[in-house]
Structure formats: structure tokens, C-alpha cells
PDB file of N, CA, C and O in Angstrom:
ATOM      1  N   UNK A   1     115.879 103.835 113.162  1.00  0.00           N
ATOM      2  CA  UNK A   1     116.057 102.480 112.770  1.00  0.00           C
ATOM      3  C   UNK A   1     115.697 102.384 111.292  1.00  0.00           C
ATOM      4  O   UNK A   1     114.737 103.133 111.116  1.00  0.00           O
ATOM      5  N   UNK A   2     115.993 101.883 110.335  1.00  0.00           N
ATOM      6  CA  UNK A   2     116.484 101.725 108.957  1.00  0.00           C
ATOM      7  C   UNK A   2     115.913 100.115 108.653  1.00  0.00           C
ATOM      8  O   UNK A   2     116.549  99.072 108.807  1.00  0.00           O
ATOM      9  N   UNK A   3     114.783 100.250 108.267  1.00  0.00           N
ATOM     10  CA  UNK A   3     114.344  98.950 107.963  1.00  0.00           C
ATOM     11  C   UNK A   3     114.297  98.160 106.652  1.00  0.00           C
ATOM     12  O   UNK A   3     113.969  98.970 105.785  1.00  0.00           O
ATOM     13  N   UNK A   4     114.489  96.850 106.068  1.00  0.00           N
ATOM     14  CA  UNK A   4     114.195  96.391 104.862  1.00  0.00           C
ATOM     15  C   UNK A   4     113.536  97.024 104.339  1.00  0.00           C
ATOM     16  O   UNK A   4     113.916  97.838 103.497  1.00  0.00           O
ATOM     17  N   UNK A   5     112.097  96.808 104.751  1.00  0.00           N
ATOM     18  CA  UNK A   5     111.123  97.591 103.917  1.00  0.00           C
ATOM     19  C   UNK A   5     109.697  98.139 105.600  1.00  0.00           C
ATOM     20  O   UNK A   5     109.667  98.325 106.817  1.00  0.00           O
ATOM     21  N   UNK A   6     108.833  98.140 104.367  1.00  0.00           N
ATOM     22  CA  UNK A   6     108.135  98.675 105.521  1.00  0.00           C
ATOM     23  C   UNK A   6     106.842  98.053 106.360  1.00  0.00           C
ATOM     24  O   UNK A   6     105.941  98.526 107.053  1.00  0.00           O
ATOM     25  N   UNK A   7     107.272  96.642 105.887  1.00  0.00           N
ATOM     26  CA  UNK A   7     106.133  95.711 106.840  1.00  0.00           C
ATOM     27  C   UNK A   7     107.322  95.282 108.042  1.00  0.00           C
ATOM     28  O   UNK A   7     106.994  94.903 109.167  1.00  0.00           O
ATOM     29  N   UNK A   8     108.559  95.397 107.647  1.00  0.00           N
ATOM     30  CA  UNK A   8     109.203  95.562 109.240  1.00  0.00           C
ATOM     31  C   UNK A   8     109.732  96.608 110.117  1.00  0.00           C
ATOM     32  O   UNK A   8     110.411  96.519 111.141  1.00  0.00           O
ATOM     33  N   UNK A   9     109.176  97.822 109.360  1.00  0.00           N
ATOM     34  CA  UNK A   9     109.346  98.985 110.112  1.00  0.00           C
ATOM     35  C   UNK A   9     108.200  99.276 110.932  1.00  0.00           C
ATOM     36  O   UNK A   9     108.271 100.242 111.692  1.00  0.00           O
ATOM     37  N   UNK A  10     107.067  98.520 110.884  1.00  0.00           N
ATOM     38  CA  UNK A  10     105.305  98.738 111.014  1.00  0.00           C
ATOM     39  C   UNK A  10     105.707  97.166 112.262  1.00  0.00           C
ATOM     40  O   UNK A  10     104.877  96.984 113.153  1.00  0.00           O
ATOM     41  N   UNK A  11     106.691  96.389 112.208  1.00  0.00           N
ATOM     42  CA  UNK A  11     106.443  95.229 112.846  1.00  0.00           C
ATOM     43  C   UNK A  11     107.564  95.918 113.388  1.00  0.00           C
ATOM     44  O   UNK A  11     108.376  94.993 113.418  1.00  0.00           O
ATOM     45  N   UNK A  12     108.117  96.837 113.804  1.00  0.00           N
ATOM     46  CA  UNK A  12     109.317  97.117 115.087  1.00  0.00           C
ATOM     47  C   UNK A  12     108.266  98.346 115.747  1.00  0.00           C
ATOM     48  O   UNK A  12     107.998  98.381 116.948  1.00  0.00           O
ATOM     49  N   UNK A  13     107.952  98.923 115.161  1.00  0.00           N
ATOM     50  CA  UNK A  13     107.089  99.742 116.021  1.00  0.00           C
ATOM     51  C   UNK A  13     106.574  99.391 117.429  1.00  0.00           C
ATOM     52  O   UNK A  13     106.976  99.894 118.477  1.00  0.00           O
ATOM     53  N   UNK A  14     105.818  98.644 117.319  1.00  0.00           N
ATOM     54  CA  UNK A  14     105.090  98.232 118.466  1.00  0.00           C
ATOM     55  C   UNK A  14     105.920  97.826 119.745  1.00  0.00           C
ATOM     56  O   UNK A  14     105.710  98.261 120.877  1.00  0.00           O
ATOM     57  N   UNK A  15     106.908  96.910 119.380  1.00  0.00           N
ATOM     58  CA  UNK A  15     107.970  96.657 120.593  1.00  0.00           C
ATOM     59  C   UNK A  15     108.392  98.079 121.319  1.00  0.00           C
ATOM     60  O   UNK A  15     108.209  98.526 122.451  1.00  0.00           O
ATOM     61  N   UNK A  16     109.062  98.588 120.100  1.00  0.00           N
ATOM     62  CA  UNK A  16     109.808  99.783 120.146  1.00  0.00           C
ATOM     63  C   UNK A  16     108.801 100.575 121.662  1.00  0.00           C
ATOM     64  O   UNK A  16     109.279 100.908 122.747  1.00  0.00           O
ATOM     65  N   UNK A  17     107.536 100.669 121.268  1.00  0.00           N
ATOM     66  CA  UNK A  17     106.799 101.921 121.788  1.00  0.00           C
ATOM     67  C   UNK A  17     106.429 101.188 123.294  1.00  0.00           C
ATOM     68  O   UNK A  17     106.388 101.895 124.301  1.00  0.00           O
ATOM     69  N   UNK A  18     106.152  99.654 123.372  1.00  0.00           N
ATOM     70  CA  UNK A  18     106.429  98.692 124.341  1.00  0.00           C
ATOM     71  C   UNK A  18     107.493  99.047 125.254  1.00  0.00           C
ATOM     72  O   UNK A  18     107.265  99.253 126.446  1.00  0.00           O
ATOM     73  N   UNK A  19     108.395  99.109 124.852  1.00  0.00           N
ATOM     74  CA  UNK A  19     109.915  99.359 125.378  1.00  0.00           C
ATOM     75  C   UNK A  19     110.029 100.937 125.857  1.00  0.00           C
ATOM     76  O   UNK A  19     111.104 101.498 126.069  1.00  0.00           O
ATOM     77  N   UNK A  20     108.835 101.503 125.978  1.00  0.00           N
ATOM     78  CA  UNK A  20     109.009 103.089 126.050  1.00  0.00           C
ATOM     79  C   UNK A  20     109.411 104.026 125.085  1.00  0.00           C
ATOM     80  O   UNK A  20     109.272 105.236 125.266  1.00  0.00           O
ATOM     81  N   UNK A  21     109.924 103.517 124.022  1.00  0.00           N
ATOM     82  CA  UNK A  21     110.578 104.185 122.996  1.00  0.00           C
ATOM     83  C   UNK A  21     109.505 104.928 122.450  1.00  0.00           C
ATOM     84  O   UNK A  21     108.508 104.384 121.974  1.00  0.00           O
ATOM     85  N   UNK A  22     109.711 106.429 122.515  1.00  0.00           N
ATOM     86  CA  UNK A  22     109.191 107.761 121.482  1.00  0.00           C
ATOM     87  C   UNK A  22     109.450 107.380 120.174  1.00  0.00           C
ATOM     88  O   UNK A  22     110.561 107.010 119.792  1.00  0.00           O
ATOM     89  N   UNK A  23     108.489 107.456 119.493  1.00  0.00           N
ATOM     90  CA  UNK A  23     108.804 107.966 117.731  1.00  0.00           C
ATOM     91  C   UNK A  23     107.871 109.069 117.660  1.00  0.00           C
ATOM     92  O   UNK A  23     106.692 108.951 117.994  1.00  0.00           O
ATOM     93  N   UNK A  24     108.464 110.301 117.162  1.00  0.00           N
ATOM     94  CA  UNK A  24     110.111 109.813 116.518  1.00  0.00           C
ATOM     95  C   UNK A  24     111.046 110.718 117.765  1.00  0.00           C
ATOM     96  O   UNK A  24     112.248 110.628 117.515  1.00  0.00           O
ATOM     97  N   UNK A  25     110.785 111.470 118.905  1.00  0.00           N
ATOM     98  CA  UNK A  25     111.401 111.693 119.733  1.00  0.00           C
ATOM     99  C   UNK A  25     112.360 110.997 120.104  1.00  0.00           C
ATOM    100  O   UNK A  25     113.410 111.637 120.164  1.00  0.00           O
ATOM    101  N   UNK A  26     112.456 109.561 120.479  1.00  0.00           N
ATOM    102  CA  UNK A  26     113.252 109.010 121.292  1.00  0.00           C
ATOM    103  C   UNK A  26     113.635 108.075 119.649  1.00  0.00           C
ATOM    104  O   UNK A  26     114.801 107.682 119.674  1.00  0.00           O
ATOM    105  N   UNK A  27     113.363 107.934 119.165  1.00  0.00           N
ATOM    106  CA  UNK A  27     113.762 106.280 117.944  1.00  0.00           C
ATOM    107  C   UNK A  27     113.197 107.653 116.443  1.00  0.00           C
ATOM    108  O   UNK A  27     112.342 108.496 116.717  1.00  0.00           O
ATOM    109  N   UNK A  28     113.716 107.614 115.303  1.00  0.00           N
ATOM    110  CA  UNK A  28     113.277 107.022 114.039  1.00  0.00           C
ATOM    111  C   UNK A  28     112.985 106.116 113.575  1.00  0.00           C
ATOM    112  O   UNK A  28     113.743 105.149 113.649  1.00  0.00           O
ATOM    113  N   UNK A  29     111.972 106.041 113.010  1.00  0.00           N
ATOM    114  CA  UNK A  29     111.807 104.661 111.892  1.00  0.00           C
ATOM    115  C   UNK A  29     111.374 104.566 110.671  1.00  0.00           C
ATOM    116  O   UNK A  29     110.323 105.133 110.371  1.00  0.00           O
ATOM    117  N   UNK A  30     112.293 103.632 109.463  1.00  0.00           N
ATOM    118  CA  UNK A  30     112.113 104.403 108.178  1.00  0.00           C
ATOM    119  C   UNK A  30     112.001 102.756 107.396  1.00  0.00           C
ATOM    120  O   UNK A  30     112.536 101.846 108.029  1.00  0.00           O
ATOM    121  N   UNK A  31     111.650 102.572 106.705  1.00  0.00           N
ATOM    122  CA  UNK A  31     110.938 101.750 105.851  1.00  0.00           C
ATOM    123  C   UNK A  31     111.493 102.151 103.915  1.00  0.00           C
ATOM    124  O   UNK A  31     111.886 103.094 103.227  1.00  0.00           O
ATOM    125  N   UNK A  32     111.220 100.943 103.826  1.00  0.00           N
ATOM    126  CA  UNK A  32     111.275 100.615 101.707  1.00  0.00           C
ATOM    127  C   UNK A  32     110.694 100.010 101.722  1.00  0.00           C
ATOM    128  O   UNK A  32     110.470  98.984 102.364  1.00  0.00           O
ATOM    129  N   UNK A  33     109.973 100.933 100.401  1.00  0.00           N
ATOM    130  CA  UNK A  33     109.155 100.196  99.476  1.00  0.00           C
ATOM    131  C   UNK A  33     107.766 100.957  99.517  1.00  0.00           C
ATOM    132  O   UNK A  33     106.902 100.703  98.678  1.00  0.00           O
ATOM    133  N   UNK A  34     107.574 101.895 100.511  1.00  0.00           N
ATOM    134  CA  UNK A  34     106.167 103.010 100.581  1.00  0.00           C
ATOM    135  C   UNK A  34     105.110 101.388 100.254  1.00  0.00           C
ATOM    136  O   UNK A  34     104.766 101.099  99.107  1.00  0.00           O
ATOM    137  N   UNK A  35     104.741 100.517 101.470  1.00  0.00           N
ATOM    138  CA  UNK A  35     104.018 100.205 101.210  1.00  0.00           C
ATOM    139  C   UNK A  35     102.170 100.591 101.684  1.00  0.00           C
ATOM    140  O   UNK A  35     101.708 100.803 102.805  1.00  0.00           O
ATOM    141  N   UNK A  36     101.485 100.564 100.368  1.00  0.00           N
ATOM    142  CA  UNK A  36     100.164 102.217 100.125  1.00  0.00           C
ATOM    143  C   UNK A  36      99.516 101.666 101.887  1.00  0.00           C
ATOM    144  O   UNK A  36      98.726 102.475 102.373  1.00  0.00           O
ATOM    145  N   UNK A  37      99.735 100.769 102.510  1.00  0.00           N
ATOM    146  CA  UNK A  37      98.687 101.199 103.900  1.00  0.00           C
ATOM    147  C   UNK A  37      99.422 101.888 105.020  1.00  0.00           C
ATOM    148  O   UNK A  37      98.969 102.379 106.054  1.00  0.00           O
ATOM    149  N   UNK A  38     100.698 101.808 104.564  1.00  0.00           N
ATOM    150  CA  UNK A  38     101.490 102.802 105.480  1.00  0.00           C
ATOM    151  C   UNK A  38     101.271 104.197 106.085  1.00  0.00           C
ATOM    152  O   UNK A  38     101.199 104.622 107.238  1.00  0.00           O
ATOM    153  N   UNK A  39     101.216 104.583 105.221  1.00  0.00           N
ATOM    154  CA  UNK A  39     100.281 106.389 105.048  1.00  0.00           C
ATOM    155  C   UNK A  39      99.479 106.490 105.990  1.00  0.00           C
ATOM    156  O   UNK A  39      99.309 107.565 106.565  1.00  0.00           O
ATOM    157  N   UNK A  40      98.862 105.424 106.309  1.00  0.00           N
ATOM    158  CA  UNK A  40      97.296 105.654 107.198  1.00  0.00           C
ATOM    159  C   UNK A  40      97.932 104.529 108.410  1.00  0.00           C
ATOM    160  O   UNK A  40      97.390 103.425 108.394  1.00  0.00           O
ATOM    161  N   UNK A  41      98.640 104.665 109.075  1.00  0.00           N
ATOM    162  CA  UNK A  41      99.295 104.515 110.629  1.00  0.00           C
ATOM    163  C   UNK A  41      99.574 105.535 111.550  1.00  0.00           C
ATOM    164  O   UNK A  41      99.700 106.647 111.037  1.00  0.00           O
ATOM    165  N   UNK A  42      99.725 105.456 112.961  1.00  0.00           N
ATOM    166  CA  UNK A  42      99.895 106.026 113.250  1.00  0.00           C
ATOM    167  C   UNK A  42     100.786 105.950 114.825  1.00  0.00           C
ATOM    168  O   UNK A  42     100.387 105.496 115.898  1.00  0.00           O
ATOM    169  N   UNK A  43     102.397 106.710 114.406  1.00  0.00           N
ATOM    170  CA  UNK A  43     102.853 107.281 113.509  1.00  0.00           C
ATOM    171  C   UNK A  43     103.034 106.460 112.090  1.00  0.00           C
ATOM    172  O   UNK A  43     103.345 105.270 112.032  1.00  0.00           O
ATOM    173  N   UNK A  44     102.849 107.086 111.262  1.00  0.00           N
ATOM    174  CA  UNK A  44     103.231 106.923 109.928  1.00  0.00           C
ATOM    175  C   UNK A  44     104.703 106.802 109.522  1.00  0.00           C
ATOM    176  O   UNK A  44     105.497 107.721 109.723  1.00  0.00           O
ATOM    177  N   UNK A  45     105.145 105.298 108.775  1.00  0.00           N
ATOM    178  CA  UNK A  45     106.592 104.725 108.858  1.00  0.00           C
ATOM    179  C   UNK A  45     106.486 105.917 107.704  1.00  0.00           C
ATOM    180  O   UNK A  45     105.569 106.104 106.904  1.00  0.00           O
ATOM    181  N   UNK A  46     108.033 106.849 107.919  1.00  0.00           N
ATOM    182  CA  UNK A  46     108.643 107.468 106.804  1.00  0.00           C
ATOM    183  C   UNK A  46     109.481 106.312 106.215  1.00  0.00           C
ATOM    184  O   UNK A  46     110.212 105.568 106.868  1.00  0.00           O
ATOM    185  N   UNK A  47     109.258 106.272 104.837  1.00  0.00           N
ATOM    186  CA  UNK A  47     109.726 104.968 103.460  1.00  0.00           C
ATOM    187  C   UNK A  47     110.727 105.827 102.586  1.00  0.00           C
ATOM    188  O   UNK A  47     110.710 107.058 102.571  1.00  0.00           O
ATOM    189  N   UNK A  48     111.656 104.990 101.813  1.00  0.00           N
ATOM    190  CA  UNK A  48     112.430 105.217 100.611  1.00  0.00           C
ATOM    191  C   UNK A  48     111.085 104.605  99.365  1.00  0.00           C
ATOM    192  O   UNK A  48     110.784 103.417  99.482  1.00  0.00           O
ATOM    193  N   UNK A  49     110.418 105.359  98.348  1.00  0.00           N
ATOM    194  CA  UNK A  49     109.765 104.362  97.415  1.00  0.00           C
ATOM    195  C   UNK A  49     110.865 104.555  95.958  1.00  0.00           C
ATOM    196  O   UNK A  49     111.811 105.281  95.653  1.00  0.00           O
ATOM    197  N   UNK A  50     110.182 103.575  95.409  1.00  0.00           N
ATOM    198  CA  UNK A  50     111.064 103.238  94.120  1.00  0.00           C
ATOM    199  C   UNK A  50     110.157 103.067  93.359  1.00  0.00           C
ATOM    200  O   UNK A  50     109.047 102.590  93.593  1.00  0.00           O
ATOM    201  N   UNK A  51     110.826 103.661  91.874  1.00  0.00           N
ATOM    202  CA  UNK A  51     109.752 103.602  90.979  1.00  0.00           C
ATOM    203  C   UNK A  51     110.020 102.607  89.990  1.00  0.00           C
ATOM    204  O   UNK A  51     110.654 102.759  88.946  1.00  0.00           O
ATOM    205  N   UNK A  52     109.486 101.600  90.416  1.00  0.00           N
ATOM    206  CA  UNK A  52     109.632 100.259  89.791  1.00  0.00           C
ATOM    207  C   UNK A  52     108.615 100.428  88.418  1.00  0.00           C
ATOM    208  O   UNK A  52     108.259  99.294  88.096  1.00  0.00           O
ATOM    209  N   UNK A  53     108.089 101.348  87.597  1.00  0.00           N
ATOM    210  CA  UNK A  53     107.280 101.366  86.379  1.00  0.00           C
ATOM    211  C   UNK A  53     107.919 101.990  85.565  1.00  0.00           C
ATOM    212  O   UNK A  53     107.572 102.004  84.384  1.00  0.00           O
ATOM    213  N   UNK A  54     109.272 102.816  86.118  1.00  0.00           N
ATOM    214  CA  UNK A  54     109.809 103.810  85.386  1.00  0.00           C
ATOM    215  C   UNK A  54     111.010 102.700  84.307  1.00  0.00           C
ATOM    216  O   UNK A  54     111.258 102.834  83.108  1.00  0.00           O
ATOM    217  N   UNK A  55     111.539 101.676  85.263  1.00  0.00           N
ATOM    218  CA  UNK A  55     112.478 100.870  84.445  1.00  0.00           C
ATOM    219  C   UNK A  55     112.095  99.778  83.717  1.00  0.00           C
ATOM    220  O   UNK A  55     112.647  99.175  82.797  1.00  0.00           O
ATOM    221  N   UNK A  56     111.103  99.634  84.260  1.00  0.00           N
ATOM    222  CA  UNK A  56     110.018  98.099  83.605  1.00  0.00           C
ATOM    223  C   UNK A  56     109.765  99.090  82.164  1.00  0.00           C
ATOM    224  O   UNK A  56     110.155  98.547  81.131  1.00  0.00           O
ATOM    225  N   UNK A  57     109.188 100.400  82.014  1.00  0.00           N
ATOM    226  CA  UNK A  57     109.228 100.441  80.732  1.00  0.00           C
ATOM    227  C   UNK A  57     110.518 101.505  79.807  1.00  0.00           C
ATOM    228  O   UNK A  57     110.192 102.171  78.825  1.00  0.00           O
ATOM    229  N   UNK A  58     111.549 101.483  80.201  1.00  0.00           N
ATOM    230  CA  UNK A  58     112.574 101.840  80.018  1.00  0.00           C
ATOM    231  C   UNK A  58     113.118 100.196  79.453  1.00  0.00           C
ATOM    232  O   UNK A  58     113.573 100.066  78.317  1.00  0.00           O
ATOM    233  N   UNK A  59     113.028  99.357  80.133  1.00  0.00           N
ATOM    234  CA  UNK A  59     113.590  97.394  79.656  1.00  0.00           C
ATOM    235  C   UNK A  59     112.807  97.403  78.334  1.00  0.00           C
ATOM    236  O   UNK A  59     113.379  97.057  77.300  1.00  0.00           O
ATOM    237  N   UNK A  60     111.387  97.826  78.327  1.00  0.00           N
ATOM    238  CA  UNK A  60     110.538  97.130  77.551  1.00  0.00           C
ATOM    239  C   UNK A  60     111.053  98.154  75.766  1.00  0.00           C
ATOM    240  O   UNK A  60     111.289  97.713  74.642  1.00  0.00           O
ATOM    241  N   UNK A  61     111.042  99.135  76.144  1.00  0.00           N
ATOM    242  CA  UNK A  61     111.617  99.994  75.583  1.00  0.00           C
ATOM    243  C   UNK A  61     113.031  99.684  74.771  1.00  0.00           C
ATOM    244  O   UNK A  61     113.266  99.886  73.579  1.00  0.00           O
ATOM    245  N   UNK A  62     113.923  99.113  75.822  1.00  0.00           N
ATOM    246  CA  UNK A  62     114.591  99.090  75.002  1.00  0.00           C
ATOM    247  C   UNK A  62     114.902  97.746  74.157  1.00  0.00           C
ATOM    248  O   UNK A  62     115.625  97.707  73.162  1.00  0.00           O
ATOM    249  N   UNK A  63     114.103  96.464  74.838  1.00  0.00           N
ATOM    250  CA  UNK A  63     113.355  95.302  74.013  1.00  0.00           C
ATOM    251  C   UNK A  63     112.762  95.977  72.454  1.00  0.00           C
ATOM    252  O   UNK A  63     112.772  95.331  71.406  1.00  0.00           O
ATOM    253  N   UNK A  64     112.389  97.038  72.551  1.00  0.00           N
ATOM    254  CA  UNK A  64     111.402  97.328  71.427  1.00  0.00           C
ATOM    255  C   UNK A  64     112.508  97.729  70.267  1.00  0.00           C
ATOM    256  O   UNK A  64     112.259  97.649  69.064  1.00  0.00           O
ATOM    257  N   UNK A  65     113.567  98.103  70.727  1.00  0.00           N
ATOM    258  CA  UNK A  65     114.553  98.872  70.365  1.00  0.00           C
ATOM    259  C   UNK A  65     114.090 100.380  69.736  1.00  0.00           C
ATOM    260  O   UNK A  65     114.038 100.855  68.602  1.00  0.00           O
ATOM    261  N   UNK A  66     113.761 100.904  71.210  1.00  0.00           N
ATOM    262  CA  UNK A  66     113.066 102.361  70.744  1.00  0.00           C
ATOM    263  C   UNK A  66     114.513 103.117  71.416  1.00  0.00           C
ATOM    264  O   UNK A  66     115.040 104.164  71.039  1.00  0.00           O
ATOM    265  N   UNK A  67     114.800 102.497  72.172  1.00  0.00           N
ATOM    266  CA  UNK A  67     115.291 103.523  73.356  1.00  0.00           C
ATOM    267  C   UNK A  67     117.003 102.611  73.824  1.00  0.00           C
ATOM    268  O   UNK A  67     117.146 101.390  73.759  1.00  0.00           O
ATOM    269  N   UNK A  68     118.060 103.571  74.252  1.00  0.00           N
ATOM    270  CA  UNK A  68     118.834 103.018  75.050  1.00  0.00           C
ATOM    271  C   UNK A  68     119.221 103.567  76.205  1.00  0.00           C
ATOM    272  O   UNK A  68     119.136 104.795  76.232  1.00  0.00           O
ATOM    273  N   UNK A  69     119.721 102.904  77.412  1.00  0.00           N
ATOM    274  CA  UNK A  69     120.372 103.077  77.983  1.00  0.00           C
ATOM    275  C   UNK A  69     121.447 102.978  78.678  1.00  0.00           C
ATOM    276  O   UNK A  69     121.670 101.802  78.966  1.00  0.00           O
ATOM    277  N   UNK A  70     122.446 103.921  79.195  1.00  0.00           N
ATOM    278  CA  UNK A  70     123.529 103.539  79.325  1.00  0.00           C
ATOM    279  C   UNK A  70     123.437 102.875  80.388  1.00  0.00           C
ATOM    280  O   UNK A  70     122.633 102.982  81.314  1.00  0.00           O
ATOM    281  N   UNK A  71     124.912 101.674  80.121  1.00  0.00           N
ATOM    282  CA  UNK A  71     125.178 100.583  81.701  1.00  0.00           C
ATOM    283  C   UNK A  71     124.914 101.337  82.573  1.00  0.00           C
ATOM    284  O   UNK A  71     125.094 102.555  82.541  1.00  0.00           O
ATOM    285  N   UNK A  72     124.325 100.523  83.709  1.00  0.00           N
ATOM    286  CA  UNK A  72     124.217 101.438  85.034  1.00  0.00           C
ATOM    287  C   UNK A  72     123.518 102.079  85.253  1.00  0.00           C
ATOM    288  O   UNK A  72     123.591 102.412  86.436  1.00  0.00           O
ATOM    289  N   UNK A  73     122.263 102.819  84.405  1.00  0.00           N
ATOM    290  CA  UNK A  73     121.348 103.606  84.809  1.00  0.00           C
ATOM    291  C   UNK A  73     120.882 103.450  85.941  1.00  0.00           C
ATOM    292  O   UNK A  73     120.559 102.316  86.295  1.00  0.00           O
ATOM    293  N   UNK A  74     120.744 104.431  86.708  1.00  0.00           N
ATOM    294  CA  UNK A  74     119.912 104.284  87.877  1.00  0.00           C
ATOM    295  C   UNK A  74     119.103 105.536  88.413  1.00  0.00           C
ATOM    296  O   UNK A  74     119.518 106.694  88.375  1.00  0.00           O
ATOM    297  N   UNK A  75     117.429 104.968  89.104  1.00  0.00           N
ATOM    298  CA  UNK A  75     116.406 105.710  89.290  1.00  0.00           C
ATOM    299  C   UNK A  75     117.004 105.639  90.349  1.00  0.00           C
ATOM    300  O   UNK A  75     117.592 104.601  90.652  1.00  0.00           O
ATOM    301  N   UNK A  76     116.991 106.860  91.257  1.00  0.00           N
ATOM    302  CA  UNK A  76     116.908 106.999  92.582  1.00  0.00           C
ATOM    303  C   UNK A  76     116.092 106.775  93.249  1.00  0.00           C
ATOM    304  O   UNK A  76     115.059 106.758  92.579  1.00  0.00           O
ATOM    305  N   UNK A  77     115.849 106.517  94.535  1.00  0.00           N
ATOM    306  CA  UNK A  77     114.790 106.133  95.408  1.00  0.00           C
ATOM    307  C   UNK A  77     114.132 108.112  95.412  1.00  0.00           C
ATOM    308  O   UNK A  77     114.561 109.179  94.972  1.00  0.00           O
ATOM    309  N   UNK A  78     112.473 107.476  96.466  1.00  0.00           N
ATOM    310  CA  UNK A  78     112.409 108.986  96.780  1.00  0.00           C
ATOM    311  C   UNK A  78     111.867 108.918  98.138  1.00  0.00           C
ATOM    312  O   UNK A  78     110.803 108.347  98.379  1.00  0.00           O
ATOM    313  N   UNK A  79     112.792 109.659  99.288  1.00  0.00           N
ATOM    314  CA  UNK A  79     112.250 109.989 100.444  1.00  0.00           C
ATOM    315  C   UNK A  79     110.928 110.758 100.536  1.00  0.00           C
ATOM    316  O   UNK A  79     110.674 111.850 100.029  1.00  0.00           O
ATOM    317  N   UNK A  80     109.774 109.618 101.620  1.00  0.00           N
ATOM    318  CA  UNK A  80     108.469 109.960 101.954  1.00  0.00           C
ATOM    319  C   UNK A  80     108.884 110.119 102.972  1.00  0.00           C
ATOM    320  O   UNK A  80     109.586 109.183 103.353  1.00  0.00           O
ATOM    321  N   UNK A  81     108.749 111.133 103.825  1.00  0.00           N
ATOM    322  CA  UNK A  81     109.269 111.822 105.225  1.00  0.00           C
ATOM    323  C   UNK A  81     107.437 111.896 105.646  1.00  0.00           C
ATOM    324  O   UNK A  81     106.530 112.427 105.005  1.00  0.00           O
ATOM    325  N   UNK A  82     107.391 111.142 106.956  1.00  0.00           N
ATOM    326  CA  UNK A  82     106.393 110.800 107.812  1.00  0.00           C
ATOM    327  C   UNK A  82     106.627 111.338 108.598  1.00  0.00           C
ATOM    328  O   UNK A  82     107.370 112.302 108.781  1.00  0.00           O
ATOM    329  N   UNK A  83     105.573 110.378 109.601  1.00  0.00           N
ATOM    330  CA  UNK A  83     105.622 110.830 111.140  1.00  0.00           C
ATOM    331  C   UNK A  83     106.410 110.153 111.758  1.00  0.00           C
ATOM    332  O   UNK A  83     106.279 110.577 112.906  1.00  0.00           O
ATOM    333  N   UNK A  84     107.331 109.190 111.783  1.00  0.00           N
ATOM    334  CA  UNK A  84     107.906 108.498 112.563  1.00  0.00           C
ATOM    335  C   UNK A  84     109.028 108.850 112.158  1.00  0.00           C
ATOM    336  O   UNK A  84     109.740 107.886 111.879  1.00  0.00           O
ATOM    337  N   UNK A  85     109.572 110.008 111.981  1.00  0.00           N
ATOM    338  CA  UNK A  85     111.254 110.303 111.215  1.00  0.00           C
ATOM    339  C   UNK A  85     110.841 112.073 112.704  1.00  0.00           C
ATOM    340  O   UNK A  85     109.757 112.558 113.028  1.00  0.00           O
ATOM    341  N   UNK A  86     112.491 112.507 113.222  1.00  0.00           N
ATOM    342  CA  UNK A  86     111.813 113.694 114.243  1.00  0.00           C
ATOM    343  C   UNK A  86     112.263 115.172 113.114  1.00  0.00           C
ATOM    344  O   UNK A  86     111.703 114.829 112.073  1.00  0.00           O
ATOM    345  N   UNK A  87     112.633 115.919 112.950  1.00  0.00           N
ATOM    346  CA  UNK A  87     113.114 116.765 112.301  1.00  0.00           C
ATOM    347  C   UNK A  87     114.341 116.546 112.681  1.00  0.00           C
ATOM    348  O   UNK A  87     114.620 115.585 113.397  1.00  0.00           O
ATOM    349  N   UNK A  88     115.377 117.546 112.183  1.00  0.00           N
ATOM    350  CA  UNK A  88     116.901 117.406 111.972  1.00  0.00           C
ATOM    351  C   UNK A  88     117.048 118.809 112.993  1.00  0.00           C
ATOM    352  O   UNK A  88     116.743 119.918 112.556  1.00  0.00           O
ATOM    353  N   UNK A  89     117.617 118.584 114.573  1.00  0.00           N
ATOM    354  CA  UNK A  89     118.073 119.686 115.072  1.00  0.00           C
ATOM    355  C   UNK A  89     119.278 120.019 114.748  1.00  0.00           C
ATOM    356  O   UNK A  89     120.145 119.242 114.348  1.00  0.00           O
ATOM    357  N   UNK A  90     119.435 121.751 114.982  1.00  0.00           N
ATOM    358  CA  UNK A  90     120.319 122.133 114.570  1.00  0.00           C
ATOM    359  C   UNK A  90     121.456 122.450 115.762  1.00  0.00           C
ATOM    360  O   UNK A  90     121.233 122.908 116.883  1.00  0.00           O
ATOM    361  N   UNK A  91     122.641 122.096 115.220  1.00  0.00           N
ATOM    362  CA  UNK A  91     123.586 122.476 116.196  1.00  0.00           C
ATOM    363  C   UNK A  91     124.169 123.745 116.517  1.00  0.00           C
ATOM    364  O   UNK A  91     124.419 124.727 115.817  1.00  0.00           O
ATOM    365  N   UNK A  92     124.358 123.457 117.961  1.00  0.00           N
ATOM    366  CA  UNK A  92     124.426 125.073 118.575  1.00  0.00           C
ATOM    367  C   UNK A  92     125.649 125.201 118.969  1.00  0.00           C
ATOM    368  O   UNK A  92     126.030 126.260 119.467  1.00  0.00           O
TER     369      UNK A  92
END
């Protein structure tokens, strides 16, 4: 399951595991935004984080007119692979 972010990946959990549902055996669950109390759950929502400091001073930057960048730049997210994601089996 593929959540907004990760105070509703932490708020599907519980049903989920209610409902019998395994994580990450039976369900994945993945979260944005790596929010920092996540880490310490258990299972632990695997998150997309974003580095929201990298463009704030890349803007400011180029406010300063130190720096440019081209239209469109874009930071990629970065997969935090937890406990609530199962491994990737391989096909036989």
C-alpha cells in the first residue's frame, strides 16, 4: 500500500494488522516524507524522503545570483527500505 506520506501509512497499519493482514508478508506499506519517529515503529513504515534543504538553498542561491538552474531541475526522492516493505521474490 503506497501512502501520502507517512502519518497515514502508521494510521493504516493498525487496521491492516486488525484485519489479519501480515506486514510485510501478506501487505507492504510505504510512506513520504521519512517522518524522524517512523524509524522507531514497529514494523517500521519503509518512506520515499526528500531533500527539501537541497532546493531551498539551490532557490536561495540562485536569489543571490550565485548559481543557476536549469527549468525543471529535479532532486529525486530517496528510498528508506524498512520493515514493513517484504523483499522482492524471485521468479522461478
Amino acid at each position: 500500500m503506497l501512502c501520502g506520506n507517512d502519518l497515514l501509512a502508521i494510521g493504516m497499519m493498525r487496521p491492516m494488522r486488525e484485519a489479519g493482514l501480515a506486514m510485510p508478508r501478506g501487505v507492504s506499506v510505504i510512506g513520504f516524507d521519512d517522518m524522524p519517529t517512523s524509524a522507531y515503529l514497529s514494523p517500521a513504515p519503509t518512506t520515499a524522503s526528500l531533500n527539501f534543504a537541497g532546493p531551498g538553498r539551490t532557490c536561495f542561491a540562485m536569489l543571490r545570483a550565485e548559481a543557476s538552474v536549469a527549468a525543471g531541475a529535479q532532486l529525486p526522492p530517496q528510498l528508506i527500505v524498512r520493515e514493513s516493505v517484504a523483499k522482492r521474490r524471485r521468479r522461478r
